[in-house]
N, C-alpha and C positions, 0 to 999 in steps of 0.2 A: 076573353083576352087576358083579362085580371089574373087565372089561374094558370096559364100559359105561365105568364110574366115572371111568378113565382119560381120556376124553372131555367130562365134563361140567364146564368150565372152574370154574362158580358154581352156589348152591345158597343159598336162604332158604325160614325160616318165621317165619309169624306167628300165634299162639297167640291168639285174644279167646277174652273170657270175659264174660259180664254180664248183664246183666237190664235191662226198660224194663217201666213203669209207664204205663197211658192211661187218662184217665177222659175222658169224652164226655157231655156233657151236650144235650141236643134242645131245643128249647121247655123248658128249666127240668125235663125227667124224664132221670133216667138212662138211656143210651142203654149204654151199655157200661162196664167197669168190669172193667180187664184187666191180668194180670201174667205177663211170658215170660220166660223161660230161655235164654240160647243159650252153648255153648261149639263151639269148631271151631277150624281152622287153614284157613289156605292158603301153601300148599309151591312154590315155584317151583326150577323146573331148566335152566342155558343149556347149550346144546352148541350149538358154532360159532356162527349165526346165528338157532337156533331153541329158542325156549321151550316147558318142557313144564310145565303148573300141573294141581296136585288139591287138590281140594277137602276137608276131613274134618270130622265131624259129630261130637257126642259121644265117645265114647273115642280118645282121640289116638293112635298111636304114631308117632312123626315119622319113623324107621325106613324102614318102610315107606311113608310117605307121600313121602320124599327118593326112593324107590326107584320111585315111582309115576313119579313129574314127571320125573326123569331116562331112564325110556323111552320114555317120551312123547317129551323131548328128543332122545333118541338117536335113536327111529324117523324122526321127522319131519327129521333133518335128515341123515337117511341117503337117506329118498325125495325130498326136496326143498331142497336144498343153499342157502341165502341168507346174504349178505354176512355174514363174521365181525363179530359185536358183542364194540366193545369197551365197558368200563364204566368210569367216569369214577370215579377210586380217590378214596375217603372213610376217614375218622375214625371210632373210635366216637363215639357221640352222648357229651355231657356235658349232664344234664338239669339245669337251671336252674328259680326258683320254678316251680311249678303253679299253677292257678288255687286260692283260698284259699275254705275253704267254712266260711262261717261259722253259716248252720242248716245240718243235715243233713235233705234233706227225709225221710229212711228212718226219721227220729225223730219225725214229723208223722202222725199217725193219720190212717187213710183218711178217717174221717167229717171230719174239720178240713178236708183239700181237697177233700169234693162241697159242704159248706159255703160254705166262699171261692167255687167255681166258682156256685156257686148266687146268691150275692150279686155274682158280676160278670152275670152272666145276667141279674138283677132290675135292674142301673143299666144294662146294653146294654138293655134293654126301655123306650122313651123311646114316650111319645105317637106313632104312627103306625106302629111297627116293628110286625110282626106275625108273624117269626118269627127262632128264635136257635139258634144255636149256641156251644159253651163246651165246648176242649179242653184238658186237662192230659197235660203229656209230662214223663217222666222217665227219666233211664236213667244207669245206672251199667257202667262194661266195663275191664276189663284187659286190654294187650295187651305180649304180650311178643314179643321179635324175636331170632332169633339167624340168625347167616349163615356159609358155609363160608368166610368170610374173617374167623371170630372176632368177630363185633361181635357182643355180645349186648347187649342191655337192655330195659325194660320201665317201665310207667305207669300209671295209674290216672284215670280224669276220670268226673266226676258231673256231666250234665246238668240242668237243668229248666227248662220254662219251658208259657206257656199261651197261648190263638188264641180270639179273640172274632169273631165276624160278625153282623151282622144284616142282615133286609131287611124293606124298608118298602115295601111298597105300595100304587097309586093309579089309579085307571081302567085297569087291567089293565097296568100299566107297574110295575115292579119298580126299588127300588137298592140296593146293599149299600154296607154299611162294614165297614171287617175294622180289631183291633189284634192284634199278639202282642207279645212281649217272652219272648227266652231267655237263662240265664245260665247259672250254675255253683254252686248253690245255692238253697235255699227263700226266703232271702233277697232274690232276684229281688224278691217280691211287698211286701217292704218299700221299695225303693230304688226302685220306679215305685210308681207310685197308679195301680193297676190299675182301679180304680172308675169314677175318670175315664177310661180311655182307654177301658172299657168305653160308656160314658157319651158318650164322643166317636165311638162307632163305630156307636152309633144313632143321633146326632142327625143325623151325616154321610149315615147312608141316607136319612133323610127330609126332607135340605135338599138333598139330589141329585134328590127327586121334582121341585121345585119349578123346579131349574134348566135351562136351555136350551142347546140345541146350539148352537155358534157356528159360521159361517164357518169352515171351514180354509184353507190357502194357506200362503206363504210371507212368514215375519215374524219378528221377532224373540220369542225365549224366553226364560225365567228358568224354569231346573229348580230344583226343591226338592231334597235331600240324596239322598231314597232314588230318584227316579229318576235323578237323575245318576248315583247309587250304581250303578243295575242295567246306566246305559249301562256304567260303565267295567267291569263284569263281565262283562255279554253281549257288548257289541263289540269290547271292548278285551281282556278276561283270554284272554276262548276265543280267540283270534286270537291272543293271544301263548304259548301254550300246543303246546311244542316236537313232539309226537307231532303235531299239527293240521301244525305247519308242514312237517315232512317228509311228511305224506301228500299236499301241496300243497295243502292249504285254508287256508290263511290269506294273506288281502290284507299281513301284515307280514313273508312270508320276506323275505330277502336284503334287507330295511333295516335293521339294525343298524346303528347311527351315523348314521341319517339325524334328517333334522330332517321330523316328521311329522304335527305338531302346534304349535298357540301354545305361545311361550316360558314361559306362563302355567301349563301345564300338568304336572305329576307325576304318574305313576299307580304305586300301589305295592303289591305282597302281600307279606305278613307274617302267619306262621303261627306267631310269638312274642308274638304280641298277647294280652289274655287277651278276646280276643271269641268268637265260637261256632266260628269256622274254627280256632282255636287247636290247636298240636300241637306235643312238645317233640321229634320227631323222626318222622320221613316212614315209609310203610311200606314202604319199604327200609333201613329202620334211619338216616337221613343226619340232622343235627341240623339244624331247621330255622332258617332264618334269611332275614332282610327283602329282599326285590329291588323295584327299581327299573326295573319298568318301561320307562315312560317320563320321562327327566328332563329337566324344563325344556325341551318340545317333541321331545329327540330321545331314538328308538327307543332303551334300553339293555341290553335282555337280557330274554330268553325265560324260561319257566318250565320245568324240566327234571327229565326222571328220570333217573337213572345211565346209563341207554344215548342217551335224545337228546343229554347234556350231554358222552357220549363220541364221537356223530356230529357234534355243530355246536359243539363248546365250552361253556364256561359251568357255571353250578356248580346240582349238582342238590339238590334238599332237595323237590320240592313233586310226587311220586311219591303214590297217596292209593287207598285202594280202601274201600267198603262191605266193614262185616264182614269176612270173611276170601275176597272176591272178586280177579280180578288186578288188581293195582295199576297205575292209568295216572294220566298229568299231569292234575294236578288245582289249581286256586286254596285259594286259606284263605281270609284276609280282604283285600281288595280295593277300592283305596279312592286317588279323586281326592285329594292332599295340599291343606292349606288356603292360600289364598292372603290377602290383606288386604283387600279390598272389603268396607262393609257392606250389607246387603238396602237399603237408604235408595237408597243410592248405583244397587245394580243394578236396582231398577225405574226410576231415570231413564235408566242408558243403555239400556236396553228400550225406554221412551216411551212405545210403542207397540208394543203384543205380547199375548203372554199368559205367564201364571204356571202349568206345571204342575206337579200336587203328585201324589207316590205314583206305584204300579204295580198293574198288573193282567194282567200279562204281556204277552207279546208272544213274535217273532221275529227270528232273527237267522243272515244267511251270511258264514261269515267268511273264508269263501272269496271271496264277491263283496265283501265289505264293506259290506253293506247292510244295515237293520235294520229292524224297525215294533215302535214300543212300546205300550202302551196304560196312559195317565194315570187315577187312580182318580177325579179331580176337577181342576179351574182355575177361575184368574182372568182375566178382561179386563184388561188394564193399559193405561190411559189418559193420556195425561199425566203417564205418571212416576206413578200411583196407580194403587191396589188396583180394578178397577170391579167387574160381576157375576159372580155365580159362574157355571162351566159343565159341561156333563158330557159322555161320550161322545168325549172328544178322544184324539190319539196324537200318539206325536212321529215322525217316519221319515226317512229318507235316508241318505248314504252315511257311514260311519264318519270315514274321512279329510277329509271336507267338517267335521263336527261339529266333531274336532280342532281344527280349524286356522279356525275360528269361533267359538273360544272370547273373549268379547271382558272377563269378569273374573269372577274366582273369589271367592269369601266366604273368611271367617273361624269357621265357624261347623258345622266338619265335624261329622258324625254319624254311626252305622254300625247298620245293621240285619240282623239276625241272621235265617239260611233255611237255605233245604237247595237245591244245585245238581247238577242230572242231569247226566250224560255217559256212554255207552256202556252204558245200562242201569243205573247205579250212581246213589245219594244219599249227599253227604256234608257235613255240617254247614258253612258258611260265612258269614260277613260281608261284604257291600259299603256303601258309605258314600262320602260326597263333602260339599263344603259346598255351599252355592249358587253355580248355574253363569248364568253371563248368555251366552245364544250370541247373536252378530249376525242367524244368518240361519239359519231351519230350518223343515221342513216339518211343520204341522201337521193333523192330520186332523181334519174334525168333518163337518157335516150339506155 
């Protein structure tokens, strides 16, 4: 092992620890009502060019777990030789405020939250809804970091938050409405009127019965916060996300410095935010800190782990894994900066378009640059006004087109708390934008 040792340039662990709380609620009866345990590490080891990672599950000894990932290391890059990595040298972290929890939900009796879930259940239940769902999430984790270049440290964060849906239906035609809202305390349910938005996500299903597919084609848009939000996540974050760009999937390599987008435009992650992407340092131990995207149209910097940000430059902090899985580039919170347009202002330069609001997924190659989203709901806009509502619409086209058809931004940013996949992995994040006016984009309907 001794001679090994000699080879393995670098060496990290990371230690979580914690618990998560679910209560599920069906049509207003308890559905599930659940509490898990998990402690574990995951141990990485470089030699030359190649990574050796293990996995460990309850009882830890990092010992042996360094000694795992390090053959692994060794083997593999003994049978299959690939360029030396170098790692882009950091700091220890220096952890600044946490997020601030003013209830503790672990001091909220179970029966208080089937309660509250119960009573958003009953205001989500509106004339015509006819079935519901009511989730509560909590979870609380520890996670410590040490590496063989001396950084040690560690954190503590307490999630919570809750997911309303309903659906209404009507001559064999079905709609949903969905709310959530996540924070960093019980207090969440103080600081939103959960009631309402419970209340807004029924009414939503059963005025989408009513509504009509419009026309699609090409015409001017007005995004609302969260889809603009999920554009600059989906097309913009993964595409600027440095592992993407050296595997050559991404339409943004080799434009750094380019002008790529309206002047109008800023796109930025920041995982010192206190939103749900929030982290006071990467799971590479790197302290995290705000990038800049794109500023004022032009390309300015990728997102990076200690080894992209040692292949193409640039400073790493935004490295991220589930639990104690391998850590790859990952976004936090994600989010168009505000400009000064009011909504007044941007249904007129619209005219003639439509208004969509919300998300309901979609896809995205950020390889080709191409996207289709799916709007939960819209408006007709007419003459610079608000006209019928519609459903069943999407936005699509090429990324780079979108950019650089941005024709004015709001004031009026927002940011919506989820959970974002990449290589098998989920991990808590924020997208947000204010109102976006595009000249020219493709909508989909009947």
């Amino acid at each position: 092992m001794k001679d090994i040792m000699q080879d393995i340039k670098f060496y990290d662990c990371r230690v979580i620890e914690g618990s998560s709380t679910s209560i599920v609620l069906d049509n207003g009866k308890i559905e599930e009502i659940s509490r898990n345990f998990t402690r574990g590490a995951g141990i990485r080891a470089l030699c030359g060019g190649s990574w050796g990672y293990t996995a460990v599950e309850g009882e830890i000894d990092l010992k042996k777990g360094v000694s795992a990932a390090s053959k692994l290391a060794f083997s593999m890059n003994s049978n299959t030789p690939k360029e030396e990595v170098e790692l882009a040298a950091v700091n220890s972290p220096v952890l600044g405020k946490l997020p601030e929890i003013k209830i503790d939900p672990r001091d909220v009796p179970i029966e208080d939250k089937v309660e509250l879930l119960k009573s958003i259940e009953a205001h989500a239940r509106v004339e015509g809804v006819h079935s519901t769902k009511v989730m509560y999430m909590e979870s609380e984790f520890k996670i410590e970091y040490r590496s063989s270049e001396g950084v040690e440290s560690a954190y503590e964060l307490l999630n919570t938050g809750f997911a309303v849906s309903a659906v209404a239906a009507e001559n064999g035609g079905y709609q949903a409405g969905r709310e959530s809202r996540f924070g960093y305390g019980y207090e969440v349910f103080e600081k939103e009127n959960v009631l309402e938005l419970a209340k807004k996500a029924g009414s939503s299903a059963v005025e989408l019965l009513k509504a009509k597919t419009p026309k699609g084609g090409t015409m001017p848009v007005l995004l609302d916060q969260e889809l603009a939000g999920v554009f600059a996540h989906e097309a913009v974050g993964h595409a600027s996300e440095a592992d993407l760009v050296l595997e050559g999937d991404s339409i943004l390599a080799n434009r750094i410095g380019d002008l790529i987008a309206s002047p109008l435009v800023t796109i930025i992650d920041d995982p010192t935010l206190h939103e749900f992407g929030y982290y006071p340092f990467d799971a590479e131990g790197v302290q995290s800190s705000r990038t800049e995207i794109i500023k004022e149209g032009v390309l300015n910097s990728f997102l990076h782990s200690r080894e992209t940000a040692g292949k193409l430059g640039g400073t790493p902090g935004n490295c991220r894994a589930q639990g104690y899985s391998m850590p790859i580039v990952r976004m936090s919170n994600t989010f168009i900066d505000n400009g000064d347009a009011k909504f007044e202002e941007m249904l007129e330069e619209v005219r003639d378009g439509m208004y969509l609001i919300g998300s309901r997924g979609g896809q995205v190659n950020t390889g080709e640059g191409i996207f289709q989203f799916n709007a939960e709901k819209g408006y007709l806009i007419k003459n610079g006004e608000l006209a019928g509502l519609v459903r069943d619409v999407s936005l699509s086209g090429k990324t780079l087109e979108i950019l650089n058809h941005v024709a004015l931004v709001g004031n009026d940013l927002k940011m919506t708390a989820g959970r974002c996949g990449k290589g098998g992995q989920l991990v808590p994040v924020s997208d947000g934008s204010p109102h976006l006016a595009i000249s020219s984009a493709l909508v989909g309907g009947a």
